[in-house]
C-alpha positions in Angstrom: -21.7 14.5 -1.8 -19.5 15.2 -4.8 -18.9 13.1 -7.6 -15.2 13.3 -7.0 -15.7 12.2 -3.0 -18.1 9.3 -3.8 -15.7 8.4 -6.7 -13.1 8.0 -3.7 -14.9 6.0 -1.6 -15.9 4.0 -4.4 -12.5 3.2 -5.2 -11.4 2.7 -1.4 -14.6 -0.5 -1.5 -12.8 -1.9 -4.8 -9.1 -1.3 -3.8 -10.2 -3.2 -0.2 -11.9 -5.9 -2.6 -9.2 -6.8 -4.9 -6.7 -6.5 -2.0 -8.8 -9.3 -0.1 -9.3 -11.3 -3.3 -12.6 -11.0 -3.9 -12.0 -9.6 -6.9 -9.4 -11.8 -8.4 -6.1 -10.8 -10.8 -7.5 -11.2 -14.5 -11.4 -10.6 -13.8 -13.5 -8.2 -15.6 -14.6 -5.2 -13.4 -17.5 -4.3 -15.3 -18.8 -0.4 -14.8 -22.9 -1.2 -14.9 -22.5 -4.1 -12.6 -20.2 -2.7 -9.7 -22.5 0.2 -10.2 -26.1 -1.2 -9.6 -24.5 -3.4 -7.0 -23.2 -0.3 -4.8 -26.6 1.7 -6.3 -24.7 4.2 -7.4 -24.5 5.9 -11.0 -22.0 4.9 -13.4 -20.4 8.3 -13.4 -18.4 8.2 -10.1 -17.9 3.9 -10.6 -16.1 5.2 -13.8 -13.9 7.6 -12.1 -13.3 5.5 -9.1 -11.9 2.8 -11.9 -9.5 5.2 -13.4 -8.2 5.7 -9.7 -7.6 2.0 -9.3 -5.8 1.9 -12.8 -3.7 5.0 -11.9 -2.4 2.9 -9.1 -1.9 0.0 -11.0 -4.5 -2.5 -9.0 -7.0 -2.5 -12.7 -6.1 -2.7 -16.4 -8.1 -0.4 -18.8 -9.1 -1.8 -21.9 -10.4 -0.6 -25.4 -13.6 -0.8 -25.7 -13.6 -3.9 -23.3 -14.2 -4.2 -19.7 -11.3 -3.1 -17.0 -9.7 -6.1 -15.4 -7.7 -6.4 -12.1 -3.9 -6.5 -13.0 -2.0 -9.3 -12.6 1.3 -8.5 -11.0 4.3 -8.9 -12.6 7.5 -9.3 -10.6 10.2 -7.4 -13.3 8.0 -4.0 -13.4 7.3 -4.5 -9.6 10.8 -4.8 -8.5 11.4 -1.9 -10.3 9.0 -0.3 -8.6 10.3 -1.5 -5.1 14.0 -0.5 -5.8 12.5 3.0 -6.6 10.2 3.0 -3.2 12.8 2.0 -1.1 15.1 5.0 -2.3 12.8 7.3 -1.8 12.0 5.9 1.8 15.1 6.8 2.4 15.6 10.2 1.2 12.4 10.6 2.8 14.0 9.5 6.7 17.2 11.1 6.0 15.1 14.5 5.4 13.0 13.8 7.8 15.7 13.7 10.5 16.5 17.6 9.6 12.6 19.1 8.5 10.4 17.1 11.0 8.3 19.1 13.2 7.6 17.8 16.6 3.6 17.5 15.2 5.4 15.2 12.6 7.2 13.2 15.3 4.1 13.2 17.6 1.5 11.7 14.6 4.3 9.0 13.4 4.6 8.0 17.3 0.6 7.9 17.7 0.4 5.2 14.4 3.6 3.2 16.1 1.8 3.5 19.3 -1.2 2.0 17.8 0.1 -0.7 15.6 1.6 -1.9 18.9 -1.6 -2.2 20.9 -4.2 -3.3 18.1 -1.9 -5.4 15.7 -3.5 -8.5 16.1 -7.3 -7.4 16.8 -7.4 -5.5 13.6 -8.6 -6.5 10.7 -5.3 -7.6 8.9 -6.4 -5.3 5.6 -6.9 -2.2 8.2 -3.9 -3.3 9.9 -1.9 -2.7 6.5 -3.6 0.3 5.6 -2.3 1.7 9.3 1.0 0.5 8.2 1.1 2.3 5.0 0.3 5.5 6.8 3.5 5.2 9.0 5.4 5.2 5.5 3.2 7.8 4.2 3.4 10.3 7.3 7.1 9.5 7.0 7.8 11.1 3.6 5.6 14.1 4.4 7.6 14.7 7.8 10.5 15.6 4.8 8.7 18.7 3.9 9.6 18.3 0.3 6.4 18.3 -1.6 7.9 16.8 -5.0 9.0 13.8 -2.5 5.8 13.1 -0.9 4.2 13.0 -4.1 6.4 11.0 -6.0 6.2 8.5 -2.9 2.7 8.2 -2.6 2.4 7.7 -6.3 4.9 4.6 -5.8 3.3 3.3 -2.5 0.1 3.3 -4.4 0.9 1.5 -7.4 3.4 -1.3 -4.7 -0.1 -1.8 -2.9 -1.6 -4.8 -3.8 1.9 -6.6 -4.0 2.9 -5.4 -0.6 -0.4 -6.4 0.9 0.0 -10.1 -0.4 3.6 -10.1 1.3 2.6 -8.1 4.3 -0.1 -10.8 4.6 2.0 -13.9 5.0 4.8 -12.2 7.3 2.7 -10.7 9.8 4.6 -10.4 13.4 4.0 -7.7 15.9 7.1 -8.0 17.8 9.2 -7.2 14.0 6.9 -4.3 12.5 6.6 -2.6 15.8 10.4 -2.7 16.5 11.4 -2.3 13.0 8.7 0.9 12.9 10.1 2.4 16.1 13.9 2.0 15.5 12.7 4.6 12.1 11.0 6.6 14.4 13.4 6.9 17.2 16.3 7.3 14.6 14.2 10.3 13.5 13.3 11.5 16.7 17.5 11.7 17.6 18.1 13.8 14.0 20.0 10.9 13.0 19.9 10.5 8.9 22.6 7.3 9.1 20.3 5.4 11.6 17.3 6.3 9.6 18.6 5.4 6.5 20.2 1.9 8.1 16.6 1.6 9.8 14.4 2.0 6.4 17.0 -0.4 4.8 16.7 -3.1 7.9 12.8 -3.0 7.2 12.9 -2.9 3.5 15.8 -5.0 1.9 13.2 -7.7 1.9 10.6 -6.4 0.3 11.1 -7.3 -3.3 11.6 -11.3 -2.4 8.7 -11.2 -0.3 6.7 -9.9 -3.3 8.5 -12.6 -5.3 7.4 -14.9 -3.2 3.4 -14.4 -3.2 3.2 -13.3 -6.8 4.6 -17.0 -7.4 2.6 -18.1 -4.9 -0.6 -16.5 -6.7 0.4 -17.8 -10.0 0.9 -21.3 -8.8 -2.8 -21.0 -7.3 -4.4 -19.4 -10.1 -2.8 -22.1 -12.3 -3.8 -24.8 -9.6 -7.7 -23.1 -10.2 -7.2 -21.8 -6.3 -7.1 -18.0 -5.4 -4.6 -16.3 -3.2 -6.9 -14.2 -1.1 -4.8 -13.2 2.1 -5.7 -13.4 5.6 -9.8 -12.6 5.9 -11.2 -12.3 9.4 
């Protein structure tokens, strides 16, 4: 296995840890530790660590151990307003360059959300639901795009998870998720942009909403951990 693939799935253990709250806002991650824990080296923990701080979930420090960030709702919002825009660019281009194996995969992860939403693990659940989003920007077939908006959707996950955790309802992400897709299926960039807008406009309040939630918590000596099963 390569460095850079074990680095990966290092990374995909912590993400799924601090997403849970095992690994809470503000605590150290230290290299050696994580390492002999997972027995692995500290090569590929290190590397897997400069993942997670590329996408905002850990904070390097100087000659101190990484911690987990601790979301902040002015640079998130930001972040969300930027997301949102490029969700929409993303539908709207996806109405003219999808390909029918485009409109085929996003159907198969709607399909699947509907029938497993609520015996999946709520964190794999999400994970399922970020690939709708992600599938979505790549049906545009504008590279520069799908970049830009996976770069965004990673550094939005941990706040999206926490709001995503408290609002979760079958009935609205599988409509919500199928009125995108159907919009796109009908080469129809007004629906799709009114669809992405219906599901989104939310989405910075609701991230408002759990990161004061997690403060108050923190401050209360409690942690905000989401739903566990």
């Amino acid at each position: 296995m390569s460095e850079s693939t074990l680095a990966e799935q290092i990374a995909v253990q912590l993400r799924r840890s601090i997403l849970r709250g095992d690994i809470k806002p503000g605590q150290s991650v230290k290299e050696r530790d994580n390492a002999a824990e997972m027995g692995v080296s500290r090569t590929p923990m290190r590397e897997a660590i400069r993942i997670l701080a590329k996408e905002g979930l850990i904070v390097l420090r100087p000659s101190r151990s990484p911690i987990v960030a601790e979301l902040d709702f002015k640079s998130v919002s930001d972040q969300a307003e930027v997301l949102i825009a490029l969700e929409n660019l993303s539908a709207e281009l996806a109405c003219k360059n999808a390909t029918a194996e485009d409109i085929a995969q996003i159907d198969g992860i709607v399909a699947y959300m509907a029938e497993h939403f609520y015996d999946t693990d709520p964190l794999d659940m999400f994970e399922i639901d970020m690939s709708f989003h992600t599938a979505l920007a790549e049906a545009s077939h504008n590279r520069a795009l799908a970049e830009t908006h996976r770069s965004y959707l990673q550094r939005l996950w941990h706040a999206r998870y926490l709001a995503a955790s408290q609002r979760r309802n079958r009935e609205r992400v599988v409509t919500e998720h199928s009125k995108i897709l159907e919009a796109i299926r009908s080469r129809d960039p007004a629906a799709a942009r009114a669809s992405v807008d219906n599901h989104l406009w939310h989405l910075a309040e609701d991230i408002r909403a759990q990161i004061e939630r997690q403060t108050s918590a923190t401050e209360g000596g409690q942690t905000l951990t989401g739903d566990k099963t």
